[in-house]
N, C-alpha and C positions, 0 to 999 in steps of 0.2 A: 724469703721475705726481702723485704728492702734494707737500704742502708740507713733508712733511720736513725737516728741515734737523742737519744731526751738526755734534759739536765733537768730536777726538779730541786727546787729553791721549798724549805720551811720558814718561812720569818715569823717571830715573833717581837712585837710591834712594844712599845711602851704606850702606845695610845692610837686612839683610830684614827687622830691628825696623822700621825707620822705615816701610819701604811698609807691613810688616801694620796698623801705626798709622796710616796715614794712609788704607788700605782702611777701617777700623773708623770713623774718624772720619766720610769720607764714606758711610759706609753711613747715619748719622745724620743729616747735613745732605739727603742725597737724599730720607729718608724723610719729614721733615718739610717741606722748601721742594720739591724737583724734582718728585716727582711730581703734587703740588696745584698747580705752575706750567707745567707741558706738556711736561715730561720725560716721556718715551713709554719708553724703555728704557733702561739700559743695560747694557754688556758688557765686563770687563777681561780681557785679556789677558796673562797671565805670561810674559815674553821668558826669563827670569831671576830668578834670588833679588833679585837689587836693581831691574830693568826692569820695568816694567808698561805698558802701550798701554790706556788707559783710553777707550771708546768711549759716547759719551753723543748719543741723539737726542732729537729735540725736534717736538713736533707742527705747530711754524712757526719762523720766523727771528726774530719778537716774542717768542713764548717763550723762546728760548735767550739772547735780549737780556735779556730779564727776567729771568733766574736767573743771568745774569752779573752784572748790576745790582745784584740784592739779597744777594750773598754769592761767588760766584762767581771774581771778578776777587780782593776780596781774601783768598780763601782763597787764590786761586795763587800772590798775592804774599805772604805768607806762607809760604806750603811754600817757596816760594826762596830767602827769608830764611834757613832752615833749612837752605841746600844743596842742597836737590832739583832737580836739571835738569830745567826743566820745557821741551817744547816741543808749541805749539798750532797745528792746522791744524784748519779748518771750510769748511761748506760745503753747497749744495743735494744730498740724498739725490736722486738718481737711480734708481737702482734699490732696492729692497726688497723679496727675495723668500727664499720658503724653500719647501721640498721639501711637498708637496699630504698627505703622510704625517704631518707632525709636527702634534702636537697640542700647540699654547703651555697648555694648562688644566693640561695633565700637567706640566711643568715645576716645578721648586721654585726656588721663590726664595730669594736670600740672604740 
């Protein structure tokens, strides 16, 4: 397999202003640091109005250090400071597959 490597973010939100603001914030921080640092994708999940499952891979386990390093770490501690329950699990991508059908060019980005 590859060297993939995910961090998956839980947050639980006090309200659905806060997550859409904190979607919008990290849509900014991603576009400028993640993807020019080996952020390969990622992908949120809406549990709920106030829940989000924030799933973030990384092209190796030195990148995903490296964008904790530069921004990362204290954006989370910050969002907690704020309330948000944050809980973090990471770990080597094992698997990474999708349906022989889908074409990723057609997709739009957020």
């Amino acid at each position: 397999m590859s060297n993939f490597y995910c961090r998956v973010f839980k947050q639980t939100f006090m309200n659905e202003f806060s997550k859409k603001s904190m979607q919008d914030f990290l849509k900014n921080f991603t576009s400028k640091v993640g993807y020019s640092s080996g952020l390969v994708m990622r992908l949120n999940v809406d549990l709920s109005n106030t829940q989000r499952m924030a799933i973030n891979v990384y092209k190796d386990k030195k990148s995903a250090m490296k964008i904790w390093d530069v921004g990362g770490k204290d954006i989370v501690n910050q969002v907690k400071e704020s309330g948000v329950k944050v809980e973090i699990q990471e770990g080597q991508v094992s698997v990474f597959d999708f349906g022989p059908d889908l074409d990723l060019t057609k997709l739009k980005r957020y």
